[in-house]
N, C-alpha and C positions, 0 to 999 in steps of 0.2 A: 504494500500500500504506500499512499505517497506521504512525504513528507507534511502535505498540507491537509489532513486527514484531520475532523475535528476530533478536541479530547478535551470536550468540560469534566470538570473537577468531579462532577456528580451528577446521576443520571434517577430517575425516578420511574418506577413501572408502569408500563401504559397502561393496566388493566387492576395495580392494587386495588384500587379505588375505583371499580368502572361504574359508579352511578356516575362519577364527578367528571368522567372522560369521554361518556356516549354524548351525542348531538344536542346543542343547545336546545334544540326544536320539541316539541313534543309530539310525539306519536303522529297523533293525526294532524300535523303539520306540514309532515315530511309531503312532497308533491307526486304525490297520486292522485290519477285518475282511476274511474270504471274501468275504462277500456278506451282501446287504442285502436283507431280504423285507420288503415294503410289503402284505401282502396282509391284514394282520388288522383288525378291525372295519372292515369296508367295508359299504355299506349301498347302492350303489348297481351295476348290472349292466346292463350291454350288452342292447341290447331283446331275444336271443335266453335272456338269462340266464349266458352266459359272464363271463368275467373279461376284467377288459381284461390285452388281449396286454402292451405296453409299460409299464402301471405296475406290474404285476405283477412282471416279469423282475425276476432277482439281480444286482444291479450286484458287480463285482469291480474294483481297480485291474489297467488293463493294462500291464501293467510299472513295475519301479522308475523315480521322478524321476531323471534328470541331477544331476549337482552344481550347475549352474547354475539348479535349480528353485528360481520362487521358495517352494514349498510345504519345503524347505529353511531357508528364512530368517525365520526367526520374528519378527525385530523390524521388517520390511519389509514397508511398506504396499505390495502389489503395484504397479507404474508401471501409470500409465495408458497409455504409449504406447511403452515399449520393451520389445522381448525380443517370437520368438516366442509366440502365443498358444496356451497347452494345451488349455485348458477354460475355456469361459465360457457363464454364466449368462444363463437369457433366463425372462421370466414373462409369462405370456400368458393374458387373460382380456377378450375382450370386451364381457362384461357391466358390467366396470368404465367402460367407455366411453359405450357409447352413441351413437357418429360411427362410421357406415363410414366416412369418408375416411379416418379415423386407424386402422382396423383394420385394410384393403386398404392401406395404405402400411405397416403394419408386418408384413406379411404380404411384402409386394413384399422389404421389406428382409431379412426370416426370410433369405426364397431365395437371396436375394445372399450372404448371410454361409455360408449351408450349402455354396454350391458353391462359393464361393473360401477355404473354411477348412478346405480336404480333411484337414489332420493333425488338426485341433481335434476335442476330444469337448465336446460340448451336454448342457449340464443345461436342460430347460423344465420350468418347472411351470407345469401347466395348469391353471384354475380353472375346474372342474366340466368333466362328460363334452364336453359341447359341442365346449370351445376343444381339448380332448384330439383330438377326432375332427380337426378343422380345421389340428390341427398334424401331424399321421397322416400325413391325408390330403395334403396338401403334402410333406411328406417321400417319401410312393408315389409321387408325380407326379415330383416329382425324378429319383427312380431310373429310371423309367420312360423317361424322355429324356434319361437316360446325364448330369446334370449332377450325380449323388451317386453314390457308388459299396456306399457300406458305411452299411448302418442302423444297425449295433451302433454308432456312436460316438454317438447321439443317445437319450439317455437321457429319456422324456417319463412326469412325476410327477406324479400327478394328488392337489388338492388341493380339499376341498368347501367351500371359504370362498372369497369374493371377492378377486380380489387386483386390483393396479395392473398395468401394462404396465413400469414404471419400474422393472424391478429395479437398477440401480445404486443409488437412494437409499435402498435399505432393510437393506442390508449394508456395510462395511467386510472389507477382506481383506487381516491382516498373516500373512504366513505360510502354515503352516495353519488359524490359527485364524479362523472367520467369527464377527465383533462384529456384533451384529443391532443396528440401530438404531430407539427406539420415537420415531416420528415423529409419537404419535398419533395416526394415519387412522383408530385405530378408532369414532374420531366420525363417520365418513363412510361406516363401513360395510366398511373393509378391513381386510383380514388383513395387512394385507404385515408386519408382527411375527413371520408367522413362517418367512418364506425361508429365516433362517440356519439351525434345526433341520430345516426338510425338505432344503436343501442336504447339511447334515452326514451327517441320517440316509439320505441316496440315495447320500453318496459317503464313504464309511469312512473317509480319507486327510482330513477335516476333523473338526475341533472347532468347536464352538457356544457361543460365551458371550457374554452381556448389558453392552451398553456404553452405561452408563448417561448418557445425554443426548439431552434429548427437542429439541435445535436443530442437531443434528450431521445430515447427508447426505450420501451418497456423493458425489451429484452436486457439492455444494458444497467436495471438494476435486481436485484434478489433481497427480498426482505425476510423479516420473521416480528413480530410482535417487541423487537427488542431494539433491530439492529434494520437500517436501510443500507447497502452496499451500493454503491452505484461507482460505475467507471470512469477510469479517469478523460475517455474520449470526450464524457458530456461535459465535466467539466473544463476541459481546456477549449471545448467549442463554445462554450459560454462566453468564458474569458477571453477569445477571439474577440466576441462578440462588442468587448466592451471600446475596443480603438485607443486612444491617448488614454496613457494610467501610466501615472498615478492622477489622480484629479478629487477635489475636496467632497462633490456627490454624483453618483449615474443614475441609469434607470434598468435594471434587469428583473426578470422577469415579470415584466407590465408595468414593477413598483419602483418606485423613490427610494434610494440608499446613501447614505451617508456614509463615504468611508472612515476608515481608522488609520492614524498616519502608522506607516511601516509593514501595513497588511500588505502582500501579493493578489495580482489577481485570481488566482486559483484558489486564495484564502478569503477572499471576500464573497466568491461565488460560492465555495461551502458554507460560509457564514448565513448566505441568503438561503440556500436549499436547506439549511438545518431547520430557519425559521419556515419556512414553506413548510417542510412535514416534521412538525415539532414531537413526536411521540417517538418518536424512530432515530436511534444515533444514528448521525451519516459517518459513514467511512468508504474513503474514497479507495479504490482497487487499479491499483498500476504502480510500477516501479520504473527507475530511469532508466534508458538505454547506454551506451558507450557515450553518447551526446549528452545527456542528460536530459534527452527527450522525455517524458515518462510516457510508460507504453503499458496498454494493459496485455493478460493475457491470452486473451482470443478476442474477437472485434466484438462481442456480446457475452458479456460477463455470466449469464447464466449457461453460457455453453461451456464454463471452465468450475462455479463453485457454488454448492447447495447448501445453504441453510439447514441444520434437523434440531430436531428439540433438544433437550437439555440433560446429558449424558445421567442415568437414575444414581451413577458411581461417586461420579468428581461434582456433579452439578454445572458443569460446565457446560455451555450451547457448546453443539457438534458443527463443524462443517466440514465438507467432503470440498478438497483440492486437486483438480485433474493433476495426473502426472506421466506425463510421456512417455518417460524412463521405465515405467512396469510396462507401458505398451508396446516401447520397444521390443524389453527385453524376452516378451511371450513373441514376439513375432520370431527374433532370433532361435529362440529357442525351441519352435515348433517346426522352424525350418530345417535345424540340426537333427533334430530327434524323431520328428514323426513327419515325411513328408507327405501321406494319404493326407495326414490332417491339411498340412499348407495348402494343397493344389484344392483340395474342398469345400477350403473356407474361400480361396483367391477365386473360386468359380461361384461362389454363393455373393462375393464382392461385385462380381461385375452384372450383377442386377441394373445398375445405372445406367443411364441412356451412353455416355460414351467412357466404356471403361477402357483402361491402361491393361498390356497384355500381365503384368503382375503387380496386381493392387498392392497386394502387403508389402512388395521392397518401397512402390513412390511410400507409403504410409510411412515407413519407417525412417526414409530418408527426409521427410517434412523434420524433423525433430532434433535439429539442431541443438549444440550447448546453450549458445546465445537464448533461443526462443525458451530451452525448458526453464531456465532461469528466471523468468517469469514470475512462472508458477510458482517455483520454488520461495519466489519473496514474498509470494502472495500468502504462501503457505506459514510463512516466518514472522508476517507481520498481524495475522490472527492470530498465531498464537501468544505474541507480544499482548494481543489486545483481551486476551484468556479465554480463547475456544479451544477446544478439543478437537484438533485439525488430524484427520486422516486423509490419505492419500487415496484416488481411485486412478484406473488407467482413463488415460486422454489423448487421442490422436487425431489431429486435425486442423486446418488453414484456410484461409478464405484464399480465394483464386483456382480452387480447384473443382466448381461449381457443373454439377452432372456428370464427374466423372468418377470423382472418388467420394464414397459414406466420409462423414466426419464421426469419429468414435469419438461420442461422448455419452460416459453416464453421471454428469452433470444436469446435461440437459428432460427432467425428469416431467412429473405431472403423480404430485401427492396430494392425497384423499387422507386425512386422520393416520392410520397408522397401515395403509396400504400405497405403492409408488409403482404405478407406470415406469417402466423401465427402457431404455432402449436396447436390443438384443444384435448382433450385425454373424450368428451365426459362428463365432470364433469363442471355443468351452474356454481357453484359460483366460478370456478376457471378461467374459459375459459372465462366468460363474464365480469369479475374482469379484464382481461388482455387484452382484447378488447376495454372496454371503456377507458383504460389507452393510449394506442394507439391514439383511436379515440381524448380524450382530445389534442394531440398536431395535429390535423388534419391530420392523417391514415386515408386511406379505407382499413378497414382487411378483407385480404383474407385465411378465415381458410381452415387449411389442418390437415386431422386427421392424427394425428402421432402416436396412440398409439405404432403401430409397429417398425414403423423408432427409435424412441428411445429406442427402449430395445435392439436396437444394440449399445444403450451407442453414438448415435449422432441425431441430429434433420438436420431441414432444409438448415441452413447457411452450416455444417457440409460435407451435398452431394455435394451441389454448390463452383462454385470458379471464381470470378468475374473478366472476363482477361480483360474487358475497358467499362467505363464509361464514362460519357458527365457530369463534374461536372457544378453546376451553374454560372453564371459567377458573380464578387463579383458585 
């Protein structure tokens, strides 16, 4: 982590005290409606001329939140990995793609998450009739072989602009309010700008407002009810952002700041995010290069380190640190010793729309001293800040997009004390990562990803967790 990481003196529990922490608002203040009609200026119809069935329907909230909802706590960036899962967000379009591998593996995983998230309600929004029908029609099949029980919880929104598969990075969720984030894609042709207002307007129980920063990703931070991580990409894009500095006040994000003489800009922009989501220590994830660039670990901090609860031994929060080096050295060593294995797993690899004739050697030779060193500060400087840091394997890089999986079991999708796992068909990698799970009391639920990741994203990545029941302390 970087030098400009905050560290007040004293930290107070978001949840000790949660009458005094949940939403100023009362109950029935919060902005809901009956229901939500999606039916006006449509221009498009079902080849018979009907209306589509599902984006059509009046969504209504099915019962009030718990006290432990996090749609209650307004200053609280939802955790990535604790607390039952209410409702989470999935976007689906693969016209944005263009790789069936990455489409049939994010299809494979839809199913996974449908049948083992029986309490969860699903928001998808689907981009144009197509991906509508595709998510439908998977859902019928479901039910059909008894692995879904109830439709109604699967709310499916149809949208006529292109969007990404990636809905974590295009939203933020404190509360109930949803901060859309502009990641500019619209140079590429994507909508995803605007999730947060078809989110809101499909579910009455959110608000929609504009969080102005065009270097912020969801993917790019990882919370827990304690601790908000976020990379150090967004913060030096921020600090791009400010121009002449030092200077006596600016304006980021929307607000008025007043600097402090001798602060850095990377120090004032933590100072502003801390107050932004005040319940959450920020610590920022990146360490310096040769330059003294600071660089983080992977281009999306959730593809490299997972938050878990809080070890029952030491009491200390756990995090899981990718590490190369075991990736490597199972590649090495499956190569010496058992080569049926090697050529099985490097033919289960080239699922990807354009694979390399031997996946595992590019894999291995991605993993430089420079790069793994990374991780390794990243790993040094949690434990500086007193987490219970384990190691899992990690292999992977951006620029290698459809042709090689990125191994990550980082990149996960936790329900309570069950985790979506990624699997890429390689035992001493995949079962390396499993029993690590299992050690703090996981049921793993693997899901093959070889596909989903050579889109450069795994499973937290498609998902975007709009409320959770966190436990109560």
């Amino acid at each position: 982590m970087t030098s400009f990481a905050l560290h007040p003196s004293s930290w107070s529990h978001p949840f000790r005290n949660i009458d005094v922490k949940i939403s100023g608002k009362p109950l029935e203040a919060l902005p809901w409606r009956e229901s939500f009609d999606t039916t006006a200026d449509r221009e498009e119809r079902n080849a018979d001329g009907t209306e589509y069935p599902l984006y059509t329907q009046k969504r209504s909230l099915p019962g009030d939140p718990g006290p432990c909802s996090t749609l209650l706590m307004k200053d609280l960036l939802v955790p990535t990995s604790t607390g039952k899962i209410k409702h989470i967000l999935m976007t689906y379009d693969p016209s944005s793609l263009n790789d069936s591998a990455v489409v049939n593996s994010y299809l494979s995983a839809f199913r996974k998450m449908a049948e083992h998230l029986p309490d969860a309600r699903f928001t998808i929004i689907a981009g144009r009739n197509h991906s509508r029908v595709q998510i439908e029609n998977t859902l019928k099949d479901l039910l059909e072989k008894g692995k879904i029980k109830d439709l109604s919880r699967f709310n499916v929104v149809m949208h006529f602009g292109k969007i990404s598969i990636w809905a974590q990075d295009s939203v933020l969720v404190q509360g109930n309010t949803l901060l859309q984030l502009d990641r500019g894609l619209e140079q590429f042709g994507l909508d995803d700008g605007a999730v947060a207002p078809i989110v809101a307007g499909a579910n009455p129980e959110f608000e929609s407002k504009d969080f102005p920063s065009t270097s912020m990703a969801g993917g790019n931070t990882v919370s827990s009810p304690d601790y908000l991580l976020i990379g150090s990409d967004a913060v030096l894009g921020l600090a791009g952002q400010l121009g002449e500095y030092p200077q006596e006040s600016c304006v980021i994000l929307g607000k008025f700041v007043e600097t402090v003489p001798g602060e850095s800009k990377e120090g004032l922009i933590a100072r502003v995010l801390q107050t932004r989501f005040p319940l959450q220590k920020i610590l920022v994830i990146g360490s310096p290069d040769e330059a003294g660039v600071m660089v983080q670990p992977s281009f999306h901090i959730d593809m490299a380190v997972t938050l878990l609860g809080k070890d029952s031994r030491t009491g200390k929060p756990v995090a899981l640190v990718g590490d190369p080096s075991i990736a490597v050295e199972a590649i090495r060593k499956t190569r010496r010793e058992n080569a049926d294995l090697y050529r099985a797993v490097n033919l289960d690899l080239k699922k990807t729309m354009d694979p390399p004739d031997d996946p595992l050697a590019e894999l291995e030779g991605m993993a430089n001293p420079r790069w793994r060193k990374h991780f390794d500060d990243v790993a040094k400087a949690l434990e500086q800040e007193g987490f219970l840091v384990e190691r899992i394997p990690h292999l992977g890089k951006k620029g290698y997009a459809h042709r090689l999986p990125w191994i990550t079991y980082n990149n996960v999708l936790i329900d309570e004390k069950r985790v979506f796992m990624p699997v890429f068909g390689f035992p001493p990698l995949d079962d390396s990562a499993k029993a690590l799970y299992e050690k703090y009391g996981y049921e793993v639920i693997p899901v093959d990803s070889v596909g989903i990741t050579s889109g450069q994203g795994a499973l937290n990545c498609i998902t975007k967790i709009l409320e959770r029941e966190l436990p109560q302390a």
